[in-house]
C-alpha positions as CSV (number, residue, x, y, z in Angstrom):
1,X,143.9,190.3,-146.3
2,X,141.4,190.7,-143.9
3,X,138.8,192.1,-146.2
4,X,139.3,188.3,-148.0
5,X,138.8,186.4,-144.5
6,X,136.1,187.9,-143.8
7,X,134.2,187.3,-147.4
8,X,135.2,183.3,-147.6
9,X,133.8,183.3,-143.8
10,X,130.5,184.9,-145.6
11,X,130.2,182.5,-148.1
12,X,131.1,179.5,-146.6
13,X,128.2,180.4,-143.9
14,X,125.9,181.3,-146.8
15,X,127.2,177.8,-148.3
16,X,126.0,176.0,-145.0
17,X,122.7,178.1,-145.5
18,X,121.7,177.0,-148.6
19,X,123.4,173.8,-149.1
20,X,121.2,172.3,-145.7
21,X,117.7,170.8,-148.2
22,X,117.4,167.9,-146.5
23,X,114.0,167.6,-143.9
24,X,115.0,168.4,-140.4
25,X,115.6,166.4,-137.6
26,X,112.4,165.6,-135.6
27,X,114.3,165.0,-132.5
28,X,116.3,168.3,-132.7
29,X,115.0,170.8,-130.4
30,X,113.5,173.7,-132.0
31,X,115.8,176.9,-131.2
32,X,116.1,180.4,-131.8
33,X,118.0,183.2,-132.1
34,X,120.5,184.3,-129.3
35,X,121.4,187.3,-128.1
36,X,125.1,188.4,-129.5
37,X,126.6,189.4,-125.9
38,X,124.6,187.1,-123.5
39,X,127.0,188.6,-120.9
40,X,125.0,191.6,-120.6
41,X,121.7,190.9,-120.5
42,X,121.2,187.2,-119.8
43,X,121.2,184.7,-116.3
44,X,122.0,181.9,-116.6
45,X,124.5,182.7,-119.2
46,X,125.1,179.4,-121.0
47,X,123.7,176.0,-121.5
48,X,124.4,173.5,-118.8
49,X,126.0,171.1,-122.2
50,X,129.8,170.4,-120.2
51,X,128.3,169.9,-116.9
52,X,125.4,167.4,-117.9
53,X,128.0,165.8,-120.1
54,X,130.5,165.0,-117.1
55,X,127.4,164.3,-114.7
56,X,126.2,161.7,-116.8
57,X,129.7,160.1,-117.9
58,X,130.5,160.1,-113.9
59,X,127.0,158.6,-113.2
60,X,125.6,161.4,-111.4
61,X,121.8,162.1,-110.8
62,X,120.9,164.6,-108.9
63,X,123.3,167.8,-108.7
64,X,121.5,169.1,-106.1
65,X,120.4,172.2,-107.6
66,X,124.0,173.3,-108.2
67,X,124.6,174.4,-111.8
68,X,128.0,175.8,-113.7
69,X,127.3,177.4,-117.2
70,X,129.3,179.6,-119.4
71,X,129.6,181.7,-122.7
72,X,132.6,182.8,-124.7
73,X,132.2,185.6,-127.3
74,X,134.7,187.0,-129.6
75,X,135.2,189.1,-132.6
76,X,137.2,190.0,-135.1
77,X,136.6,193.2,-136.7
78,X,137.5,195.8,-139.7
79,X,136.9,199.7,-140.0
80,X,136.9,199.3,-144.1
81,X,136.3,203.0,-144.3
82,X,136.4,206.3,-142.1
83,X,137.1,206.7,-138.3
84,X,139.5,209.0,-136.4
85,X,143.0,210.3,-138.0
86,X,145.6,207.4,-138.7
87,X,143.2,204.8,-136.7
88,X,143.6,200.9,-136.0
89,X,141.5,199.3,-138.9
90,X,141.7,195.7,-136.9
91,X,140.6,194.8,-133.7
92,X,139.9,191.8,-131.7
93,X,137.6,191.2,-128.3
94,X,136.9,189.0,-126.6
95,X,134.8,188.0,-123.3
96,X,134.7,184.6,-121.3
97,X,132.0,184.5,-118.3
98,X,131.4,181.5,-116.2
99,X,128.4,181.2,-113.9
100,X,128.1,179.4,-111.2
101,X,124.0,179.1,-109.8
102,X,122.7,176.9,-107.2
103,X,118.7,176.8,-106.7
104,X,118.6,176.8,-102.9
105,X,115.1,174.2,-102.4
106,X,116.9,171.5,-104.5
107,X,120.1,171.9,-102.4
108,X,119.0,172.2,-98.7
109,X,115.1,172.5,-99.4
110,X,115.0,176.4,-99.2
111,X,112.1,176.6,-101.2
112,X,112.1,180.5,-103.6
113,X,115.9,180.8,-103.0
114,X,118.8,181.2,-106.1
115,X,122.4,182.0,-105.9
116,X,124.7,183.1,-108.4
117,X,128.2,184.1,-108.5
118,X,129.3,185.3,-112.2
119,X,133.5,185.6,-113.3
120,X,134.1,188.1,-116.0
121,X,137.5,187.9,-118.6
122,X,137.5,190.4,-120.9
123,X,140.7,191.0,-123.3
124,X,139.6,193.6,-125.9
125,X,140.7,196.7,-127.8
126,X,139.2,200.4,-128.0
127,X,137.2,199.2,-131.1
128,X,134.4,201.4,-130.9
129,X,136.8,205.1,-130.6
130,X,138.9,204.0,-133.9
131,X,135.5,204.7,-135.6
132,X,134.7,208.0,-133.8
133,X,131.8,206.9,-132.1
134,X,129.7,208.0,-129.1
135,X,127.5,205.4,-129.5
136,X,129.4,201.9,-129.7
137,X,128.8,199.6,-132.9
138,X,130.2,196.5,-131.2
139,X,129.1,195.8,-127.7
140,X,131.9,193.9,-126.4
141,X,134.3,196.5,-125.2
142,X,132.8,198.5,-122.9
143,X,135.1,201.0,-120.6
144,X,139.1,201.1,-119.9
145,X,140.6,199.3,-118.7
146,X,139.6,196.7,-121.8
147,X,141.7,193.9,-120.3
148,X,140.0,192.7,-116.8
149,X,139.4,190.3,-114.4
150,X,136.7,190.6,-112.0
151,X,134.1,189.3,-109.9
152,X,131.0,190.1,-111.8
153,X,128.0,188.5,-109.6
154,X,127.4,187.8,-106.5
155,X,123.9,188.0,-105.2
156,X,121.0,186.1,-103.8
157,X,117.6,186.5,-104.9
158,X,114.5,185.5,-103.1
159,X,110.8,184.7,-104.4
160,X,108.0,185.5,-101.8
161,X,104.2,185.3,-101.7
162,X,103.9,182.5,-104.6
163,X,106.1,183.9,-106.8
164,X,104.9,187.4,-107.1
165,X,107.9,189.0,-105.6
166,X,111.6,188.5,-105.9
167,X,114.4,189.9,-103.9
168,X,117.8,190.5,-105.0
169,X,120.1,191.4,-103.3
170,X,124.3,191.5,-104.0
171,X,126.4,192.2,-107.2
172,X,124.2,192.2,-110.0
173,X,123.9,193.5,-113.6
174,X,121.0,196.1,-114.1
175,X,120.4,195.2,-117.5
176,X,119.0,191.8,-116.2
177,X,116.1,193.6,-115.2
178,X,115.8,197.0,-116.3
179,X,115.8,198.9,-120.0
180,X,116.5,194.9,-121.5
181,X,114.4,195.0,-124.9
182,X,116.4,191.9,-125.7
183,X,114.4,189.5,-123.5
184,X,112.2,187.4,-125.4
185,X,108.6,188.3,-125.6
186,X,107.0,185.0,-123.1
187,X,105.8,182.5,-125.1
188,X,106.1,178.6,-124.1
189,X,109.4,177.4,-122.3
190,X,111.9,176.1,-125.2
191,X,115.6,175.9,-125.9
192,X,117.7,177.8,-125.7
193,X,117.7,179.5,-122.2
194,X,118.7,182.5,-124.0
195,X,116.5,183.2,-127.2
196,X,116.7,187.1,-128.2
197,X,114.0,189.3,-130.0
198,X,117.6,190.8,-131.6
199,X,121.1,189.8,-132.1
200,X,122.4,192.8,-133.1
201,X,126.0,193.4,-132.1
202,X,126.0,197.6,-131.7
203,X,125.8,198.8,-127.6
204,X,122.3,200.6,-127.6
205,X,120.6,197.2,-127.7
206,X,122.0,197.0,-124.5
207,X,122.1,200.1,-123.0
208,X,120.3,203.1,-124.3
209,X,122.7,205.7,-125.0
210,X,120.6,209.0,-122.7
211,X,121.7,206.1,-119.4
212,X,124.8,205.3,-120.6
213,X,127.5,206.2,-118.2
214,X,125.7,206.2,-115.3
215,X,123.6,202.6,-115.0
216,X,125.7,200.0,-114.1
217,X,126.0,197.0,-116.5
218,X,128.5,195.0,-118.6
219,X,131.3,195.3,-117.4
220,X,130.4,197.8,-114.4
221,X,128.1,195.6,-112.3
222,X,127.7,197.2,-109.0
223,X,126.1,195.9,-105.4
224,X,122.4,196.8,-104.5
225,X,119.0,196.0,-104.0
226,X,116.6,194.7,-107.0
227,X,112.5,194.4,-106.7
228,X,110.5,192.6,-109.1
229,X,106.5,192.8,-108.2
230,X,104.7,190.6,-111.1
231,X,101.1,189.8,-109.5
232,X,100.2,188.6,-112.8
233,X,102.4,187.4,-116.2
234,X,101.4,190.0,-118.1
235,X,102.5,193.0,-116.0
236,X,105.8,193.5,-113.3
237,X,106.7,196.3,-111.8
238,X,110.6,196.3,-111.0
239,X,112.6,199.0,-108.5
240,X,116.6,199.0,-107.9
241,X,119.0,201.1,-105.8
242,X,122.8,200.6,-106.4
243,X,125.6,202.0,-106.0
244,X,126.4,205.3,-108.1
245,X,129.8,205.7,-107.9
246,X,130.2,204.2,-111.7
247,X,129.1,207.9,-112.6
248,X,132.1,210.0,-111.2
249,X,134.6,207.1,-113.2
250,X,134.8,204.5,-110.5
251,X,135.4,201.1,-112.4
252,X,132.5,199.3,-109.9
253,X,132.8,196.0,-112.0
254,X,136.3,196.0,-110.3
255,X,135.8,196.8,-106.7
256,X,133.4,196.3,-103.5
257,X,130.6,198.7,-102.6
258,X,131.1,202.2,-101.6
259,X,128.7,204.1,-99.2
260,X,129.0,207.6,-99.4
261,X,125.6,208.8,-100.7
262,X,126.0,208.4,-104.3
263,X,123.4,206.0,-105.3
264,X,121.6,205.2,-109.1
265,X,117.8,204.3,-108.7
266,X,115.5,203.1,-111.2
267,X,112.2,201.7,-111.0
268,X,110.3,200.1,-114.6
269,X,106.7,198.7,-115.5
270,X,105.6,197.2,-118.5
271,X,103.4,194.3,-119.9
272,X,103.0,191.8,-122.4
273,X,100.0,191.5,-124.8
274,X,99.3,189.1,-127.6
275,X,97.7,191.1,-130.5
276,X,95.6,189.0,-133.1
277,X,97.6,185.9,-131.8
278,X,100.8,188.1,-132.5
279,X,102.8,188.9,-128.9
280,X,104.1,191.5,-127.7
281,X,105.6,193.5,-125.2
282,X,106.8,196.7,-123.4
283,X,108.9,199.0,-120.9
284,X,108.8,201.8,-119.6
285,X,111.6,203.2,-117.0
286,X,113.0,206.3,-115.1
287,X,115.9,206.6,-113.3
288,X,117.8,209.4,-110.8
289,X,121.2,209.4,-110.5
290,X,122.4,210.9,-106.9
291,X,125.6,212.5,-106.4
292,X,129.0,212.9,-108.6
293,X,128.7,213.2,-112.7
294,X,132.1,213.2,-114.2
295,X,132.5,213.1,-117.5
296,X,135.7,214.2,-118.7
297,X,136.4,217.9,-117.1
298,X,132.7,218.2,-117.0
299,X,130.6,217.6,-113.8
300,X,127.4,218.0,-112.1
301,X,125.9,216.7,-109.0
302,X,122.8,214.6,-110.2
303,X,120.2,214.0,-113.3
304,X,117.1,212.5,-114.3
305,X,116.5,210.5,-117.3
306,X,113.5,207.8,-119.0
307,X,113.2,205.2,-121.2
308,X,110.8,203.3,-123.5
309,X,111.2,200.0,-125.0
310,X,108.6,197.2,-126.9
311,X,108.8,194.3,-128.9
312,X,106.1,193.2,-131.3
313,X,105.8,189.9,-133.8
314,X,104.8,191.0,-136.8
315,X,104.3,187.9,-138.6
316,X,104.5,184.5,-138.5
317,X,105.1,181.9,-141.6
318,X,103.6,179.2,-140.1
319,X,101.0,180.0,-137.5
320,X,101.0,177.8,-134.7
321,X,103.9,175.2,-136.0
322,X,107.1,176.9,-135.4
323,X,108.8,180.6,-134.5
324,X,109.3,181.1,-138.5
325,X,108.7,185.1,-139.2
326,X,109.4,188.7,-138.7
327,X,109.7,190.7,-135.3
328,X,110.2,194.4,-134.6
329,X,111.8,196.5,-131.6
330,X,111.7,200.0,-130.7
331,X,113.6,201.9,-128.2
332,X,113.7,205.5,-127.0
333,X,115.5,207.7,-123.8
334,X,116.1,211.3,-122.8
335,X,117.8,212.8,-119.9
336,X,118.0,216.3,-118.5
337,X,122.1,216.0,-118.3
338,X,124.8,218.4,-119.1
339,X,127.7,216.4,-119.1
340,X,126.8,212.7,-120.4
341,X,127.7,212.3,-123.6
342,X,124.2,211.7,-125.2
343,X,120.9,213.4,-123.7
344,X,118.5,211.8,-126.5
345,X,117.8,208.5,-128.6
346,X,115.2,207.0,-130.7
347,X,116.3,203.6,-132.7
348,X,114.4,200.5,-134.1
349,X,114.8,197.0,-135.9
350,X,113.9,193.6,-137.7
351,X,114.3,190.6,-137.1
352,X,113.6,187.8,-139.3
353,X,113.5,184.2,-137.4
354,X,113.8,180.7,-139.7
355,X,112.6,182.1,-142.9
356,X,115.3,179.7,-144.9
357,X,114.8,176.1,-145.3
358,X,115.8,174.1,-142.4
359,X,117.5,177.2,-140.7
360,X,115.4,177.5,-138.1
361,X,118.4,178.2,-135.7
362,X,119.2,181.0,-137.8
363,X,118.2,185.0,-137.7
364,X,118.3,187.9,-139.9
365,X,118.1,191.8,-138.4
366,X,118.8,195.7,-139.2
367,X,118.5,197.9,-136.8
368,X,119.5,201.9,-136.5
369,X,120.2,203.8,-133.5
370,X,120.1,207.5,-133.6
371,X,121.3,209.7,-130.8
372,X,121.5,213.6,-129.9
373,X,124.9,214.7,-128.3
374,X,126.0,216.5,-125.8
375,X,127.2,219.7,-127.5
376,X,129.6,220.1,-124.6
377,X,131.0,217.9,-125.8
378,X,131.3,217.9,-129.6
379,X,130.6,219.8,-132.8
380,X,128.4,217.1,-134.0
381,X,124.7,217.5,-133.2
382,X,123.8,214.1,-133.8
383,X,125.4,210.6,-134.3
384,X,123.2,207.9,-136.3
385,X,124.2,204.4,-136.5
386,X,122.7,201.7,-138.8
387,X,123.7,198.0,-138.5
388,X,122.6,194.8,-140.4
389,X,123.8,190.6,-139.0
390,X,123.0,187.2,-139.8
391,X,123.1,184.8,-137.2
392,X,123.9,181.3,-138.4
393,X,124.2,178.2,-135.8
394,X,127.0,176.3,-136.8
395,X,126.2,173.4,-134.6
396,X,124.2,173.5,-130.9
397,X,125.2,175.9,-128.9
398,X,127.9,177.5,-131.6
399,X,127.4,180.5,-133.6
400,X,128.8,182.4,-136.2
401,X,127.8,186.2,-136.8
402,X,129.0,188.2,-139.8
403,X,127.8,191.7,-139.0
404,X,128.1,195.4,-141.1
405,X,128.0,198.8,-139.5
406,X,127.6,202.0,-141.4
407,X,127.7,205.4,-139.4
408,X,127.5,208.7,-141.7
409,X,127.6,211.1,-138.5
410,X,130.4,209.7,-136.3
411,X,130.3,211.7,-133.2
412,X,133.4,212.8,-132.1
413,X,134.0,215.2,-134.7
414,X,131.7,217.0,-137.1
415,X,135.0,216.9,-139.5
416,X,135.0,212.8,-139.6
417,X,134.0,211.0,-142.8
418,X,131.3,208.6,-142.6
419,X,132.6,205.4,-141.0
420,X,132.0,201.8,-142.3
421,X,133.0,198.3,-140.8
422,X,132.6,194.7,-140.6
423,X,132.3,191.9,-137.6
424,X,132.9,188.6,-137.3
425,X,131.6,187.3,-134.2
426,X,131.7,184.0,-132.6
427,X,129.3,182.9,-129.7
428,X,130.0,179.5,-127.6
429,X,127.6,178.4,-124.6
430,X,128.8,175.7,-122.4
């Protein structure tokens, strides 16, 4: 039954695609791709659509800087083939954040200040261990416990010196700021507020799996200190310090800050170019973690890890008119552990942007992640992952995401039969 819901969802989506041959709307803003968990790697997390709405029904003009967004995401999803002996073949998630951000100089003319508070539902199943994976092909549930209510922001951030430093300081998510090949490459300010060089649903878009475990994140967001130098546009140079106790199994998402000596640092640099009128960009990161590893029975008292990620545009279709073309991303990351789960990763993808008629909402991408594993920890050298979406907006602000995963090597056991599954995925901004 499941297998047939999810192919009349297919076609009716490719219906919409190909049945839309009319010329498009000159007034409608020109949009692109989002990113499939904007949870995790995105603030502001939504649109702004509700709160305008009721602002201007009420009569309201000035908000004074104070701004409530949101995004719900949720999936469906169906291991056709493979995965761990007599596993769950259907599983749902599904995440609700609402954001709440107030720009300090438009509310009691604090000029460089911005305060955000962020709440986190997430309701979701243990998708991602019915295939046998290390690696996670759907992002959205993240640790136990998958059911959870927390506080996941709270911090203040401060621009100094003209905007060439920024200050956070609080609750905050690392993957704002650090290892986030997701972030568009900067081009000129458009809509959405949350455009995506990927939408690709599997975890290592979002985390790369050598930090895994041990950077805080979705849904583990932890207090600390974040520094973001950028003296010019093309180049930052960012530094954090947070608390570390997410690596000896403290749920940090869920809970206030500990001081007791454990502590994650990272610090990144990278760039952005524009190559024959083609941008680009790229990361480069390392990162100590201080204290407690433990993983399972395994522990050990610190490691080292780095990461490299880049975005290039490929091609365009229509220089110079619209975002039309093909995109390519590249990530790598090693660490020196002994007891995280994966030590190396390389993995890559395309995206193609409004190549069909009047779809220029829309987004095509593959991508493959391929990581070396702990043998510590399982028989299995080596777990590869490949992964094909298309993203299709419904209407503003609403899209739909069919997605398949395909991973020969499942991890957890070197006796597991390749596994194989599908996604549906719905993403709302408000």
């Amino acid at each position: 039954m499941i297998h047939r819901i999810f192919f009349f969802i297919f076609l009716a989506i490719m219906h919409r695609v190909y049945a839309e041959t009319t010329k498009p709307d000159p007034k409608k803003p020109k949009t692109t791709s989002i990113s499939s968990n904007p949870a995790a790697v995105n603030v502001p997390t939504g649109t702004g659509t509700i709160q305008r709405a009721i602002e201007k029904k009420l009569g309201i003009e000035n908000n004074h800087g104070i701004m409530i967004q949101g995004a719900w995401i949720g999936d469906t999803n169906d291991l056709f083939s493979g995965g761990i002996p007599n596993a769950e073949h259907y599983t749902s998630n599904s995440v609700l954040l609402v954001d709440l951000t107030i720009d300090m100089e438009r509310l009691n003319g604090w000029r460089g200040g911005l305060f955000s508070a962020q709440f986190l539902q997430e309701n979701a199943q243990n998708t991602n261990a019915q295939a046998g994976l290390f690696q996670g092909y759907n992002s959205l549930p993240d640790v136990s416990p998958f059911n959870r209510s927390e506080l996941y922001a709270l911090w203040y951030r401060q621009s100094l010196f003209d905007d060439k430093l920024f200050v956070r300081i609080g609750k905050t998510i690392t993957t704002l700021d650090f290892n986030n090949v997701i972030k568009p490459v900067p081009l000129s300010a458009g809509e959405p507020n949350i455009p995506a060089v990927t939408s690709l649903i599997y975890t290592p878009i979002f985390i790369n799996p050598a930090v895994d475990g041990v950077m805080p994140g979705y849904t583990n967001s932890a207090y600390g200190l974040t520094l973001n130098f950028t003296p010019v546009k093309q180049w930052y140079l960012a530094y954090g310090i947070y608390d570390g106790n997410l690596a000896s199994g403290k749920q940090t998402g869920l809970s206030g800050p500990t001081f007791n000596g454990r502590n994650f640092q990272v610090a990144e640099t990278g760039g952005a170019w524009v190559l024959r009128k083609k941008p680009g960009t790229a990361g480069i990161g390392v990162w100590h973690q201080k204290g407690l590893i433990r993983q399972l029975n395994f522990k050990e008292m610190e490691a080292t890890g780095a990461y490299l990620f880049g975005s290039q545009r490929l091609w365009y279709r229509h220089p110079g008119l619209d975002i039309s073309g093909i995109s390519a991303f590249y990530q790598l990351s090693i660490n020196n552990s002994s007891v995280l789960p994966m030590n190396k990763s390389i993995g890559a993808g395309l995206t193609a942007f409004g190549l069909i008629a009047n779809r220029e909402s829309d987004s095509l991408g593959m991508g493959f992640s391929l990581s070396w594993l702990n043998q510590h920890r399982t028989d299995r050298p080596s777990e590869l992952m490949y992964q094909i979406y298309y993203q299709a907006q419904i209407i503003p602000n609403i899209y739909l995401e069919p997605a398949l995963s395909y991973i020969p090597t499942p991890g957890q056991s070197s006796s597991l039969p390749p596994a194989f599954a599908g996604t549906i995925r719905a993403i709302i901004l408000a």
